[in-house]
C-alpha positions in Angstrom: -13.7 9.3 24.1 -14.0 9.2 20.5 -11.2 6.5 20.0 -13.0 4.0 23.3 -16.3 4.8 20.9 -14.0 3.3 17.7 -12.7 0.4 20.0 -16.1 -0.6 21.1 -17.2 -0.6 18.1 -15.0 -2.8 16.6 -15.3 -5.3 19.4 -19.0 -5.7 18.7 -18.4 -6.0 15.0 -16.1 -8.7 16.2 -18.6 -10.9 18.2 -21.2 -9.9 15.7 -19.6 -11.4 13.0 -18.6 -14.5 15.3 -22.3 -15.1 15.9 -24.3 -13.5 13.0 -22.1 -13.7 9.9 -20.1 -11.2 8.5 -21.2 -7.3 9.7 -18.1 -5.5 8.1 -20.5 -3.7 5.6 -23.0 -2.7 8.0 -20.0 -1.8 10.3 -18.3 0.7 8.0 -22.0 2.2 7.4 -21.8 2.7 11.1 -18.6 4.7 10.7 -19.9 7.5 8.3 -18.8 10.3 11.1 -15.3 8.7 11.7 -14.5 8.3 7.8 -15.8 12.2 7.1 -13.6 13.4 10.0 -10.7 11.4 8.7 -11.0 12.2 4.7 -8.9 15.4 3.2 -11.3 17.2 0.7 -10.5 15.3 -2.1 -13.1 12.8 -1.8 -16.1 12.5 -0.2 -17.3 10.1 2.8 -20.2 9.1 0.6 -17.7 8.2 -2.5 -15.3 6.6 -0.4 -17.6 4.4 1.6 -18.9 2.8 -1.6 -15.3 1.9 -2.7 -14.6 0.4 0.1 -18.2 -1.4 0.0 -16.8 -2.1 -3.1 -13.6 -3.6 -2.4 -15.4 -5.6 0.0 -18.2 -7.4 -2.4 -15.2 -8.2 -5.3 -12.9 -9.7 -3.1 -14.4 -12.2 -0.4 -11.4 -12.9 1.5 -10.8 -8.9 2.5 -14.3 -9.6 4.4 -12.6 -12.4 5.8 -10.0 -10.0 7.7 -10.5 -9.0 11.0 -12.2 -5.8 12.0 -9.7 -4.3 13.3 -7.0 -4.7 10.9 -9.6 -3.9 8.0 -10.9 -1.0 9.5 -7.8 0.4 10.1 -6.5 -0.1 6.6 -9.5 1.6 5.4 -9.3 4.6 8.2 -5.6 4.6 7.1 -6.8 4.7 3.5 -9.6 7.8 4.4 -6.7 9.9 5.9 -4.3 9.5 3.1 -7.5 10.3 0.9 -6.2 7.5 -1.7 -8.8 5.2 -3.0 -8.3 1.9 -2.2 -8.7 -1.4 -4.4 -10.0 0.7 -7.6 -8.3 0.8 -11.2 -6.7 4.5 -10.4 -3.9 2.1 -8.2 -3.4 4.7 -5.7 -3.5 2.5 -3.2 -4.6 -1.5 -2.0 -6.3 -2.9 0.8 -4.6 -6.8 0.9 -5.1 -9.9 3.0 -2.2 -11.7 4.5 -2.0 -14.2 7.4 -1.2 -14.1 10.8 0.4 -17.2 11.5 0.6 -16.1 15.5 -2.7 -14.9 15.9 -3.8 -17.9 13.0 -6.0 -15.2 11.5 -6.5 -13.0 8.3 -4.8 -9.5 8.7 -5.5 -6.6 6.5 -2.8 -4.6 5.1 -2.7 -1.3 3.5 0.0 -0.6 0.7 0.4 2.9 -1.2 0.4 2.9 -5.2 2.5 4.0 -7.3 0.0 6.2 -8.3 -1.2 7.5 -4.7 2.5 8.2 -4.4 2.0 10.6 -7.1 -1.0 12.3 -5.5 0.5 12.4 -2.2 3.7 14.6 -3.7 1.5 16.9 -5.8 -0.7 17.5 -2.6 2.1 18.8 -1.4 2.5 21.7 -2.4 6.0 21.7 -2.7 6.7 20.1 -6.5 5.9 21.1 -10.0 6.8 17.8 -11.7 7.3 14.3 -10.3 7.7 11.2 -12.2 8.8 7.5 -13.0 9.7 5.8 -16.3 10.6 3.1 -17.1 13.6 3.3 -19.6 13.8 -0.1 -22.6 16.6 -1.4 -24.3 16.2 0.5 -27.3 15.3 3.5 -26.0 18.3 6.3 -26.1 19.5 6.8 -22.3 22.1 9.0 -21.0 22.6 9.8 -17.0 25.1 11.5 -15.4 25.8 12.4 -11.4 28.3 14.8 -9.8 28.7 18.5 -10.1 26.7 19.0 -13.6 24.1 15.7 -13.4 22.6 15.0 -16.6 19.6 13.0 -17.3 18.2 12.8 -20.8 15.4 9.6 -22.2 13.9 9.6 -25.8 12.0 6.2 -26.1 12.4 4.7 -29.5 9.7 5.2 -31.5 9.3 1.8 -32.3 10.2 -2.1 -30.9 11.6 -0.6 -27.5 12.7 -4.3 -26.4 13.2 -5.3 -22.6 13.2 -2.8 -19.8 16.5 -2.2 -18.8 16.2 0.8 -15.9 13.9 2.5 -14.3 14.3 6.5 -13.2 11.9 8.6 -11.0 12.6 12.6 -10.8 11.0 15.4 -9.3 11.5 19.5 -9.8 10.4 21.9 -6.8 8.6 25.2 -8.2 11.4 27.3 -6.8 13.5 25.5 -9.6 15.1 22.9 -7.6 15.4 19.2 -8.7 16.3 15.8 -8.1 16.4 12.4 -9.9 17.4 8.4 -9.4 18.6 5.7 -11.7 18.2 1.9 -11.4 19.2 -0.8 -13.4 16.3 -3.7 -13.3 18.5 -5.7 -12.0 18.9 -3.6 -9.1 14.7 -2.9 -8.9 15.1 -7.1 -8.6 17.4 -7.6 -5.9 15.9 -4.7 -3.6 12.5 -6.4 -4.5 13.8 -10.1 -3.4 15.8 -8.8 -0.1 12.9 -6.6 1.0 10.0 -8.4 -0.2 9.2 -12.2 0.3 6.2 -11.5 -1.9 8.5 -11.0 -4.7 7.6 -14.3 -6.7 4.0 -13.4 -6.6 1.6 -10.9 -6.4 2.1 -6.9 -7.5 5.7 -7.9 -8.3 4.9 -10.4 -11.0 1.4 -9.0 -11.6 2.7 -5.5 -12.2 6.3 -5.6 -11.7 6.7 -2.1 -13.9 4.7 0.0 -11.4 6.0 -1.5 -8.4 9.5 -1.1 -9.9 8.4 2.9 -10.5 7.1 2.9 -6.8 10.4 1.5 -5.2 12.6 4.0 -7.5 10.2 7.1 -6.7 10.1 6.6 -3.1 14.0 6.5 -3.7 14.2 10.3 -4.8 11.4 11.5 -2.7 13.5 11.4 -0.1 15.7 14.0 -1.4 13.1 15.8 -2.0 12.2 19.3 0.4 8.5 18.1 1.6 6.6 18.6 4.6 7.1 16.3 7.2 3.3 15.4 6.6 4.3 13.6 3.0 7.1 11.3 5.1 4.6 10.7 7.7 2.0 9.9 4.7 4.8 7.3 2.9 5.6 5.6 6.5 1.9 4.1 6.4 2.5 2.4 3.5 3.0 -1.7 3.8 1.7 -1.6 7.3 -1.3 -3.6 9.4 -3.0 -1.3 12.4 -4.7 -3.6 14.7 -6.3 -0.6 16.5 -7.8 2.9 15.6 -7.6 6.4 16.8 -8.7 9.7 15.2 -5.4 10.0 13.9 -4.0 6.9 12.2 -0.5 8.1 13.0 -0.6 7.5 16.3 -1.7 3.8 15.7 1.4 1.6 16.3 2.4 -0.6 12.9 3.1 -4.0 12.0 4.9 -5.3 9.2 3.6 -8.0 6.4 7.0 -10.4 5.2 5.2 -12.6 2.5 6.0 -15.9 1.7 2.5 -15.5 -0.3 0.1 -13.3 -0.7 -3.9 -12.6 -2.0 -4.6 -11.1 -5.3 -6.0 -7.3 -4.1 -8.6 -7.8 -6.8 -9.6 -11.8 -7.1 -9.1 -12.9 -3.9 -7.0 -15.4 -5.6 -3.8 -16.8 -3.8 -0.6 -16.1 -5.3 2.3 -18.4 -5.2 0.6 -20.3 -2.3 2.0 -23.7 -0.3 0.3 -26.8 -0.7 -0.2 -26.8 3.2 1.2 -24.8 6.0 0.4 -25.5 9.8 0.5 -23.4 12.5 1.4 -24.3 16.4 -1.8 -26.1 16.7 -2.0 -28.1 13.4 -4.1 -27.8 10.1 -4.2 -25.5 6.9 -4.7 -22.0 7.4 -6.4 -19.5 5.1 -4.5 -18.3 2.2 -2.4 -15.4 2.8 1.1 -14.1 4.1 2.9 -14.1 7.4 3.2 -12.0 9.6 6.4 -10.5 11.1 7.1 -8.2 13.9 8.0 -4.1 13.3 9.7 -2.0 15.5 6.9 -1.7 17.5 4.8 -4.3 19.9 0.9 -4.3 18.7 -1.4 -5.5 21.3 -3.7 -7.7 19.4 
């Protein structure tokens, strides 16, 4: 019952919008219930409703997405409990385009940072971390049976980065860490990632470099299956909603540009790009198919 109520919902926001303007704000004032049934104790529905309100009044083209791909960002977002679209960079709420459906899409994509909160939340870690290691800095690594991993940054000119490391240490004593070379951050970056050229990767490249490396070792790391289920949301587009997010069936952004989170602004955009019927779409990325069908 209470996921037809959602799906209505978003349908009238849909023909509202069409016929009124945009009703996204009102819309997400109308979800109050939803978001406080969704949102872990970390936050409140109050605080998180105004970030999103937020999100929505700095960046023009994020009201520009449809409802149901926005709202289930956010509701993605609210179950997480990660703040979307804020300086903390725990997580982003980001336009791309739908070439098929010739329409803005929103996607949700975890931080570095709400990466970090996710682990801790956990229960299961003391420490968890990501450096990045410079050319200066003094850098010693080791695998096999007596692994060794020591970094002391140079107190001074540190010079280029030259790898990046993410470790973690369970609080029964346990631990785990990986190592890669930048060169290897950039070649998983331009073979997963069409958005590489633009975007987080130019914008921020350090902490997406982190992310990529931390996700790495998290893997190795004894979690709850909730923390896996968490990380599997992020870089994904729901075009539905249900009381649990989970459930929602994904589809995957591949970017050959993308929408500044923050400025709306379109990075590393074509001149022109024409869909089956002809003419310039809005800025934003395509859209490729995951490993499951989404009924739009």
């Amino acid at each position: 019952m209470a996921n037809n109520t959602i799906q209505r919902r978003t349908q009238e926001t849909a023909a509202a919008r069409t016929t009124e303007g945009p009703t996204m704000q009102q819309y997400i004032k109308q979800m109050q219930g939803e978001i406080k049934k969704a949102l872990p104790s970390v936050m409140t529905p109050e605080r998180f409703s105004r970030i999103v309100l937020s999100a929505l009044s700095t960046n023009q083209k994020l009201a520009e997405t449809t409802p149901q791909s926005f709202l289930g960002a956010m509701m993605t977002a609210a179950q997480l409990g990660v703040e979307p679209n804020t300086p903390l960079g725990q997580a982003y709420l980001i336009p791309y385009w739908n070439s098929k459906a010739r329409a803005l899409e929103c996607q949700f994509q975890l931080g570095y940072k709400g990466l970090l909160d996710l682990a801790y939340r956990s229960g299961e870690v003391s420490t968890v971390m990501a450096q990045v290691v410079y050319e200066n800095d003094e850098f010693e690594y080791s695998f096999g049976l007596e692994p060794k991993l020591v970094h002391r940054p140079a107190l001074e000119e540190r010079g280029n980065p030259k790898f990046v490391y993410a470790m973690f240490r369970t609080k029964d004593g346990g631990y785990g860490y990986e190592v890669m070379s930048i060169a290897d951050v950039r070649a998983h970056a331009q073979k997963y990632s069409k958005a590489f050229n633009s975007g987080p990767w130019q914008n921020n490249f350090e902490e997406m470099a982190k992310k990529t490396v931390l996700k790495r070792v998290l893997k190795y790391a004894p979690l709850k299956s909730e923390f896996m289920r968490a990380v599997s949301q992020d870089e994904v587009i729901k075009n539905g909603l249900s009381p649990d997010m989970y459930e929602v069936p994904s589809t995957y952004v591949e970017a050959d540009y993308d929408v500044d989170p923050d400025t709306g602004e379109v990075m590393n955009g074509p001149d022109e790009k024409k869909g089956e019927g002809g003419g310039k779409p809005p800025e934003g990325g395509d859209l490729v198919e995951g490993q499951q069908q989404m009924t739009v």
